[in-house]
N, C-alpha and C positions, 0 to 999 in steps of 0.2 A: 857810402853815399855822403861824400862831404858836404857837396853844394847844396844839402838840401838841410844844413843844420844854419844856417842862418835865416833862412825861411820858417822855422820849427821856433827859433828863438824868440823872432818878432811876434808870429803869433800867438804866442804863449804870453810874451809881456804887453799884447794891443790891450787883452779883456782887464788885465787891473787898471792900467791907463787909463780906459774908459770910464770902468769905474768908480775910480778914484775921482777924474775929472765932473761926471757925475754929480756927486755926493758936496763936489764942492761947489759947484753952480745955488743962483738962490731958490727961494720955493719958487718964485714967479718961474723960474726960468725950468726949474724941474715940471712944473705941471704941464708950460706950453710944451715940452720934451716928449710930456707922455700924450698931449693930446696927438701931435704929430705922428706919432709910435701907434697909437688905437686908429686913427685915423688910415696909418699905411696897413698896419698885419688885424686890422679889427674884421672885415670882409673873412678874412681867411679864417681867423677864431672862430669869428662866429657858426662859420660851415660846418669845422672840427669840432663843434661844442654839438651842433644840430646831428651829427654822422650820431654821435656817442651816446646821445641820449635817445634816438630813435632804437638805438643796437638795445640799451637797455630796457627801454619800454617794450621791445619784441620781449626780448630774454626774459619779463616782467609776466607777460602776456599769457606765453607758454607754463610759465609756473604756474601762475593761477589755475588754466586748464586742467592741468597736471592733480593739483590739489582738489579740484570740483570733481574730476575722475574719482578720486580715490576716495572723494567724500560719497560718491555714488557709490561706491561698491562696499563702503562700508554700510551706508546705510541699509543698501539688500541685505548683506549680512543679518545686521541688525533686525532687521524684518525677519529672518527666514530664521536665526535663532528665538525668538517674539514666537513665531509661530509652533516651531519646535517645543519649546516651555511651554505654552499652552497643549499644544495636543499630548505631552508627557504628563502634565498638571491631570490633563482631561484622563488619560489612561489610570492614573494614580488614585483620580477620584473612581474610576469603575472598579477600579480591582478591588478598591477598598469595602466595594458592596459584598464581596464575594469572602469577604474574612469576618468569620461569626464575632470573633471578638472586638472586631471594630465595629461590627452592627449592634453587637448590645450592648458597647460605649455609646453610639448615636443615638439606641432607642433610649437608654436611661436617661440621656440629656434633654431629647425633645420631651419625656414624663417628665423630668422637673420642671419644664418650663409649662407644661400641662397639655403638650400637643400627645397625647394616648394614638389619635390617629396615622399622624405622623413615622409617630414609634413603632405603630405595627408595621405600617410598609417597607421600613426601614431591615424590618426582622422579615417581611416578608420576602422584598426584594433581593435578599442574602442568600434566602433558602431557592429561590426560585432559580437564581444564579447557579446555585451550585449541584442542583439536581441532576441532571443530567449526568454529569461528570459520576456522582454516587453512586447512580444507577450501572456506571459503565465500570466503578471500583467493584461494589458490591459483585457484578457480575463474573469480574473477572478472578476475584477473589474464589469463590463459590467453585468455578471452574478447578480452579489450582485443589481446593480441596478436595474434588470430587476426583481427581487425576491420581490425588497421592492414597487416597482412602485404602485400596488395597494394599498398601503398601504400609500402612500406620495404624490401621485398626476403625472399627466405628467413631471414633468418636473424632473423625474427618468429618465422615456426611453428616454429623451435626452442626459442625461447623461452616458445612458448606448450604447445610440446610437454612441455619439462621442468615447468612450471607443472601442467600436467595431470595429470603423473605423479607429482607428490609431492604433490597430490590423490587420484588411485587409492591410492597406498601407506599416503594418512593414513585414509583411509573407501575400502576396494574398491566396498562393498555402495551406494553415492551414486549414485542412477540423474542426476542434474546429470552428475554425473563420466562416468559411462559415457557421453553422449551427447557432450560433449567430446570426447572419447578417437576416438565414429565418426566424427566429425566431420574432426579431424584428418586419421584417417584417409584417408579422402576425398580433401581438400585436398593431400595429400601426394604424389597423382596426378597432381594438377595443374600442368603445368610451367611453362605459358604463365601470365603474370600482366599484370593489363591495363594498360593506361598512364594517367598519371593526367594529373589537369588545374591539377596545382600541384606545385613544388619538393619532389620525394620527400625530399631532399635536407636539406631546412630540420628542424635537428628540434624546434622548436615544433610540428609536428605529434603527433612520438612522445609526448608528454608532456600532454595535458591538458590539464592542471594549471596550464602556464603560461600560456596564451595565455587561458584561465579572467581569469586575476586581473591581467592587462594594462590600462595604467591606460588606454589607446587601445582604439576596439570595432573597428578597425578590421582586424584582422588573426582577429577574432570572427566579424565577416561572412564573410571568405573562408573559414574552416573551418565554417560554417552551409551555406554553399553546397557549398562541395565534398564534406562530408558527405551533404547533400541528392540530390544527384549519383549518388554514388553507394554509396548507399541506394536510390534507385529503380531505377540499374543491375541489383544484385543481385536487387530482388524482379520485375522484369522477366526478370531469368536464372532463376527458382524458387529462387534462395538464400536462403529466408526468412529461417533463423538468423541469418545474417549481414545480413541487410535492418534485421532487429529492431533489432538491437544498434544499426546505425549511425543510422539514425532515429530511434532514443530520442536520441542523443545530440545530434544536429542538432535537434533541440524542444526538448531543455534549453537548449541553446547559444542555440537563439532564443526562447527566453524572457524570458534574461537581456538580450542584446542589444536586442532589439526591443520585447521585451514580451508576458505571456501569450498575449492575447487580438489581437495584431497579425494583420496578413495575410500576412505573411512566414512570422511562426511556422506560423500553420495551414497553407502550403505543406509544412511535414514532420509537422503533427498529421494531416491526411489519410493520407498511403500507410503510417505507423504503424500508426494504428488498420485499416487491412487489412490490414496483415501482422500484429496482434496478432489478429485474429479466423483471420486462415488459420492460427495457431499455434495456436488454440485460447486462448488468454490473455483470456480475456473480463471478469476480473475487473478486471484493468489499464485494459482498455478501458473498461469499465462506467465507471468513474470518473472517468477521459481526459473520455470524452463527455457524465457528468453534468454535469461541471464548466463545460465549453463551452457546451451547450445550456444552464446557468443564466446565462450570462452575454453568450452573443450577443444581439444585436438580433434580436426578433423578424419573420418576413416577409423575411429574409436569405438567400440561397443557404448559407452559414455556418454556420445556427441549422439550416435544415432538415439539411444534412449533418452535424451532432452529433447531430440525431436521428434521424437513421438507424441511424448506428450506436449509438448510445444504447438502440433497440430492437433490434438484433441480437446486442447483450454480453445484453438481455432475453432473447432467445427462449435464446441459452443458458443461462439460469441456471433456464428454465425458467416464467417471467413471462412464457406466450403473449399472454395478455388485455391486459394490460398492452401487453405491444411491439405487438400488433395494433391498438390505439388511436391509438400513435402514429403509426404505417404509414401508417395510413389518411391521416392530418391531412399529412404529411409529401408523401406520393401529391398529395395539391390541392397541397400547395404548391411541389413542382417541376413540375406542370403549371401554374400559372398563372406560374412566374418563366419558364420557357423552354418546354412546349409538353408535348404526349401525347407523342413521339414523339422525346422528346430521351433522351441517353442516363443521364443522373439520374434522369428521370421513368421509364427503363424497369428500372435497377435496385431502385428503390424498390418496384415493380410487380412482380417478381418474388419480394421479401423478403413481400410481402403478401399473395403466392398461396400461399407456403412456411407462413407464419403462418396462410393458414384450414385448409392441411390440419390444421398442428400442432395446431386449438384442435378437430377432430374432425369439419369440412364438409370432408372431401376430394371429395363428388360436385360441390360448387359449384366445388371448387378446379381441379379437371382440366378442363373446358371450359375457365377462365380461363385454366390455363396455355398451355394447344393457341393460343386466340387469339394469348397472351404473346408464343409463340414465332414466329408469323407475322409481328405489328409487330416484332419486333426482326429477324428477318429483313429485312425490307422496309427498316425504318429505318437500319441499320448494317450489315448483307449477315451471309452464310451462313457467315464464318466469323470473324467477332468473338467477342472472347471473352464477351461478355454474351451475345451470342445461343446460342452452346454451352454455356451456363450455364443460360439457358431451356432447352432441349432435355433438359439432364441432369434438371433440376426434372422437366417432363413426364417423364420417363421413369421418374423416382421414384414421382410418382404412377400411372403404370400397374401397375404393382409392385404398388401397396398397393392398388390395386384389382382386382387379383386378371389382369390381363393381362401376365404374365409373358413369354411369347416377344414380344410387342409392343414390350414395355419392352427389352429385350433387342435384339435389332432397332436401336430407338432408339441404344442405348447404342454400340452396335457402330461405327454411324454416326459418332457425337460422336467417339467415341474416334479414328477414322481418321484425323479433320479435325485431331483436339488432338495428334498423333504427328507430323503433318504440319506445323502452324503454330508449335503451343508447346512438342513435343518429349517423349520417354519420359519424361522424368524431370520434370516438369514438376507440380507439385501437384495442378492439374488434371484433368489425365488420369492421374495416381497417383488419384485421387478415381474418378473413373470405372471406371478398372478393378477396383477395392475393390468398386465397384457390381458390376458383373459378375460378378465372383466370388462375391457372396453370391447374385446371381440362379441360376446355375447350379446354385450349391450345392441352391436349392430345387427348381429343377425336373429334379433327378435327376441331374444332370450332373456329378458328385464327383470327378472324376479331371480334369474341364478346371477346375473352380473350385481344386482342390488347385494346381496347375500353376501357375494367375494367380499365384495367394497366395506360391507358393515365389518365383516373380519379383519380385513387385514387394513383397516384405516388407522386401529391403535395400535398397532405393532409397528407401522412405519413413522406413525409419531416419535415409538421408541426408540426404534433404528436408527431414525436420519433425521428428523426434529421436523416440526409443523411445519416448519419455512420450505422443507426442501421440495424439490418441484415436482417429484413424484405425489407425495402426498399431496399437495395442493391441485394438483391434477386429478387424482382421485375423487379426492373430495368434491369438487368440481361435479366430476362424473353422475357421482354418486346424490347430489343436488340436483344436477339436472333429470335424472332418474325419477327423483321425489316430485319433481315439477311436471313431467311426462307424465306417470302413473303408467299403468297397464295398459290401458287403451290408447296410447301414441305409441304404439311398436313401428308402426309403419314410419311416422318422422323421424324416430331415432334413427333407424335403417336410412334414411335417406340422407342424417347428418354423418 
């Protein structure tokens, strides 16, 4: 592009010209230069000066916003840790009441300063604090010792004796504590202690704690077992209390060991959950057995037996409809694993004739049972304890249908056979005779039902502890009796 290099030239040397020309003008003449100059592109300036500084005072604007935002959110912050530090400060000042040795730093400073009154509250507020909590150590303490006693020699239940008693002393009024205490008592009777099937001797037994956290499972088996042992020893002796206790602890132990849902565990999740329902503990159980039934194999011997008791922790809580649904399902499915006539399929069968009375067809329920009680007869003889369990049922339902001497009768029966097989003191036939005694009471007979009640009131103490609802039932009974007297036969009868 030649032609355009003389154009390129000129422009390039107009700007020094200029300025040169410029610079050599005088001042007069450079000033009217620039007035001229401001005068022509000052409009234009001006606009380009007003654009750029409006752009910055926007750009200004929004910072600031930006900043007051974040001054807000820190501030919250700051408020919401404020508040955090106070309610930490406040937690640190409560717990602080509950550690003796900070309380008898307190109480010693408010004495020197001469607040005495102060000082006490300060001891006393500590003790108050932590009462409860002692009461629930002591107890559980007490327990443990009273669990292993067989197994260690006397000088457990003295330990668990003193345990007990500095329970009584912290809370009298703790029906936990008082059942302890009968309990004990009881035990105390007891000379003969049974022999065990492992080194009383070893005291990894006494302790828990250790053989817990043993990096070997190997010494975990043998106390899953020998817990297991005897755990069914005792609820086979009617020792529930003690069945509980040791069975909870052989299912933890095989939990950990084996595994929740193993087949080992469920060897002590089974005789638990019946001695948690002969305790009346149906809540425990409810749970035990939810958990199971969510998580066995369906069509299992295993699955149907969490739902069994799955619906009997139901029928207690009051969920007839419910546990009779699954009865029923439960009912097909130990007849089709082992037969009509096996003895699963006829416990089930019994829970489900219990449940129609419960749900208000007791006419449908009483044939059923009558039949109930013949296959179990037949199937497992006359004096099994499922078949005296049918019999009791039946004789429940004569009762409620209004054939009282009949039911009575029955009862009288069961009871001879359960004095004879499973013994006076036996939950069982403490259940039976309970029965009895309420029969009597209605059909006029107040002085033989009074009589039962006075007997077998401490032996169910023994058995199943004050709390449980047979004895509280009784007792009951037996108050309302003392309040009757002799001459209200006819109101009893009528209640």
């Amino acid at each position: 592009m030649p032609e355009l290099s003389p154009l390129l030239t000129e422009f390039f040397d107009f700007w020094p010209r200029m300025w040169a020309a410029f610079l050599a003008r005088t001042e007069f003449e450079k000033a009217t230069d620039a007035v001229a100059l401001a005068a022509t592109f000052g409009p234009l300036l001006w606009a380009f000066m007003k654009v750029i500084s409006g752009r910055e005072r926007r750009r200004a604007l929004r910072e600031r916003a930006n900043l007051e935002e974040r001054i807000a959110i820190l501030e919250e912050a700051r408020k919401g840790l404020e508040n955090r530090l106070k309610s930490r400060e406040s937690q640190i000042k409560e717990m602080s009441f509950s550690v003796p040795a900070d309380a008898r730093r307190r109480a010693d400073s408010l004495r020197a300063d001469g607040n005495e009154e102060l000082a006490i509250a300060a001891l006393r507020d500590c003790f108050e604090t932590l009462r409860p909590d002692l009461v629930s150590l002591c107890s559980e303490l007490a327990l443990h010792h009273v669990s292993i006693a067989p197994d260690f020699g006397e000088h457990q239940l003295v330990e668990a004796k003193r345990m007990a008693d500095l329970a009584f002393m912290l809370d009298p009024g703790d029906a936990r504590v008082g059942d302890i205490q009968t309990e004990l008592s009881e035990i105390d009777a007891r000379t003969e202690l049974t022999a065990t099937a492992y080194d009383p001797l070893d005291p990894k037994w006494d302790d828990a704690r250790l053989f817990m956290h043993l990096g070997s499972s190997k010494d975990a088996e043998a106390a899953f077992a020998a817990l297991l042992e005897k755990g069914e020893e005792a609820r086979e002796a009617g020792s529930y209390l003690r069945a509980e206790r040791i069975l909870a602890r052989a299912y933890r132990i095989g939990c950990r060991v084996y595994g929740k849902y193993d087949e080992q565990t469920l060897r002590a999740a089974w005789p638990w959950l019946r001695t948690l329902a002969t305790l009346d503990l149906f809540a425990p159980a409810l749970q035990l057995a939810s958990d199971l039934s969510a998580n066995l194999e369906a069509g299992t011997e295993a699955k149907a037996a969490a739902d069994f008791y799955r619906a009997q922790a139901l029928q207690a809580a009051g969920r007839v409809q419910e546990a009779l649904g699954i009865v029923e399902q439960t009912v097909r499915d130990w007849t089709e694993l082992r037969g009509q006539e096996d003895r699963e399929t006829l416990v089930n069968t019994r829970l489900w004739v219990r449940l129609l009375a419960d749900s208000g067809q007791v006419p449908r329920a009483l044939p059923e049972s009558e039949q109930h009680v013949h296959v179990c007869e037949r199937a497992l003889g006359a004096e099994a304890h499922e078949t005296l369990q049918a019999r009791f049922l039946y004789a429940a339902l004569l009762h409620d249908t209004g054939e009282s001497e009949k039911a009575l009768a029955e009862l009288n029966a069961v009871i001879g056979v359960e004095n004879r097989v499973r013994g006076p003191g036996h939950p069982a036939t403490l259940s039976s005779r309970s029965s009895r005694a309420e029969i009597l009471a209605q059909i006029g007979d107040v002085e033989s039902a009074r009589k039962e009640l006075v007997e077998i009131l401490p032996m169910i103490a023994n058995v199943l502890g004050r709390s449980h609802s047979q004895h509280q039932d009784a007792a009951a009974l037996l108050d309302k009796l003392a309040l009757a007297g002799k001459d209200s036969t006819e109101s009893l009868a009528a209640n």
